[in-house]
C-alpha positions in Angstrom: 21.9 -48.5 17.0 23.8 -46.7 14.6 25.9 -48.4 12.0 29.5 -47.3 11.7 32.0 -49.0 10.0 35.9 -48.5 10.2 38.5 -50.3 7.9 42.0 -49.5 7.1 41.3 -46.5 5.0 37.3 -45.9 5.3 34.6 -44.6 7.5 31.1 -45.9 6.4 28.6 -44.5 9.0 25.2 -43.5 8.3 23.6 -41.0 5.9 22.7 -37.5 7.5 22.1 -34.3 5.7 25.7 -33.3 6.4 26.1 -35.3 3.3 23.2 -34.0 0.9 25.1 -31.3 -1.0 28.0 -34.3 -1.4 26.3 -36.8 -2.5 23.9 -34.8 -5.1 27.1 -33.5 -6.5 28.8 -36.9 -7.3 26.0 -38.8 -8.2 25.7 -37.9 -11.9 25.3 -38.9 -15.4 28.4 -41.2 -15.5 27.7 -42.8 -12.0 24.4 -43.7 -13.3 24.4 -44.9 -16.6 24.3 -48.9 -15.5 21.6 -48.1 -11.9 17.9 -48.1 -12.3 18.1 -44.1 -10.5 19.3 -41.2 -13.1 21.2 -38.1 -11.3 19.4 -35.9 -9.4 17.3 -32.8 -11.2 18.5 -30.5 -8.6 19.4 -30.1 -4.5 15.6 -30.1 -3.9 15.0 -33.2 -5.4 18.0 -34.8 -4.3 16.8 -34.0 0.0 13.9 -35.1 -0.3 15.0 -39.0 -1.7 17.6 -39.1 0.9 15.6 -37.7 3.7 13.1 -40.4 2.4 16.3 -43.5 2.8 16.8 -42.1 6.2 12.8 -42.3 7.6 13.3 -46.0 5.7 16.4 -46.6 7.9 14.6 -45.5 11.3 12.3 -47.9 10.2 14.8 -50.5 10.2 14.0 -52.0 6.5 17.4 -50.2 4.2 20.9 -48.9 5.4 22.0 -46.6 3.5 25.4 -45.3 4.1 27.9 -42.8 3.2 31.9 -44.0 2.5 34.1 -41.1 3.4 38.1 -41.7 3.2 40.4 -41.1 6.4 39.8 -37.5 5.7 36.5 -37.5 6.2 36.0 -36.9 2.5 32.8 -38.0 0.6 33.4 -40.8 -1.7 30.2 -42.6 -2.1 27.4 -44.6 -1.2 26.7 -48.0 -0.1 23.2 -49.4 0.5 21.2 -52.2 1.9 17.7 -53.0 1.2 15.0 -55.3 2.3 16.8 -56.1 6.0 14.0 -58.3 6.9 14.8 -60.6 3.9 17.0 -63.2 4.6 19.0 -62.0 1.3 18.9 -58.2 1.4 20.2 -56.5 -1.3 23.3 -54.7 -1.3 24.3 -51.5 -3.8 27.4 -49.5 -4.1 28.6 -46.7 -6.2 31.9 -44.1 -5.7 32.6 -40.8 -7.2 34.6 -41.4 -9.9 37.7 -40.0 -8.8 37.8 -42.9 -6.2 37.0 -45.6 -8.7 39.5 -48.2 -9.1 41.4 -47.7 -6.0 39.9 -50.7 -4.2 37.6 -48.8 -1.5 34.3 -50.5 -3.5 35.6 -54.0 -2.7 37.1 -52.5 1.0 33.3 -51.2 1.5 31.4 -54.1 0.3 33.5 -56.6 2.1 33.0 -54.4 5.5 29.5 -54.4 5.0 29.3 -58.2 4.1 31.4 -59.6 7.0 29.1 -56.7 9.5 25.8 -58.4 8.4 27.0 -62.1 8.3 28.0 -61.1 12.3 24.2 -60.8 12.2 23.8 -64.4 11.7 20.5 -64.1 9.7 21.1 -63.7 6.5 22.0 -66.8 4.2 23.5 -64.5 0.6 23.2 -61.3 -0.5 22.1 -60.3 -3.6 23.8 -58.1 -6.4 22.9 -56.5 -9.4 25.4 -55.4 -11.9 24.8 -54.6 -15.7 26.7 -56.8 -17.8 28.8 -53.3 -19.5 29.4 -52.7 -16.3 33.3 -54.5 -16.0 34.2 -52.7 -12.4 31.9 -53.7 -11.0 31.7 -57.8 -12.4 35.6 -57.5 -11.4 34.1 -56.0 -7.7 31.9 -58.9 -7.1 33.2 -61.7 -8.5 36.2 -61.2 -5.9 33.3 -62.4 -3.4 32.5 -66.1 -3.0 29.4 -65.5 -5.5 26.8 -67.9 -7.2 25.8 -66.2 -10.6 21.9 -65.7 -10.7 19.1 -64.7 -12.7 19.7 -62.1 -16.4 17.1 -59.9 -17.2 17.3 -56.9 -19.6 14.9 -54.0 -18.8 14.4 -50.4 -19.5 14.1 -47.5 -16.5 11.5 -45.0 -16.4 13.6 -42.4 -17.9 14.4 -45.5 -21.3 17.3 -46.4 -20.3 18.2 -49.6 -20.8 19.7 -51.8 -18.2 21.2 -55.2 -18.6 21.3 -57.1 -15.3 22.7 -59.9 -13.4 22.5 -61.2 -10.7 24.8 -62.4 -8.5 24.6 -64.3 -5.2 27.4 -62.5 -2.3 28.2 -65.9 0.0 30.9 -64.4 2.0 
């Protein structure tokens, strides 16, 4: 069953290569600089990870989903891993000329209130680095319990300081 998600100003609906050449473009250095992933080398690389979410999704462990305005415009990416947890993990991130407009919490909250419908899942869980003040403001508009800190450093040394939050509802 595909997952497609409609809200007052958004379409969230399923990755497909339609959306490659979209997504490579906006996921850069600035998107990036607070995630464990760095930007895409090139197109190339870029296919072959998404092809590789979609397999995942057929497999029924991750969603990963595009966010496209009324238009039908690419404006980002919103993802859920481990589906056969009881607290999947949930990860968003929009092109930065749709930043700050409220689509993140519009997304997240349509994703949210889709899985709780589920009725097997008890929280979700949420990483945000601490320098990271859009998205603390996104979450914590959620009923959230604040989690577990850790500070780490990515494969490509960039350092990451993380916590975890606990989405309720």
């Amino acid at each position: 069953m595909a997952v497609k998600l409609l809200t007052e100003r958004l379409i969230i609906q399923e990755l497909n290569e339609t959306y490659f050449e979209a997504y490579h473009k906006a996921f850069t250095e600035e998107i990036t600089a607070f995630q464990w992933p760095d930007p895409f080398k090139d197109i190339a690389s870029a296919k072959g990870t998404l092809a590789s979410f979609i397999a995942e999704m057929k497999k029924g462990n991750m969603l990963e989903l595009v966010i496209l305005n009324k238009a039908n415009d690419f404006i980002g990416s919103l993802e859920v891993f481990s589906l056969d947890s009881d607290t999947p993990e949930l990860g968003i991130w929009l092109k930065t000329s749709s930043q700050g407009l409220g689509y993140g919490y519009e997304a997240l909250r349509a994703i949210v209130d889709y899985l709780k419908g589920k009725d097997k899942y008890r929280y979700f869980n949420y990483e945000v680095d601490i320098r990271n003040t859009g998205s603390i403001k996104l979450v914590e508009k959620f009923n959230v319990v604040t989690s577990t800190y850790q500070e780490c450093e990515t494969a490509s040394k960039k350092r990451l300081c993380l916590q975890a939050y606990h989405i309720l509802n």
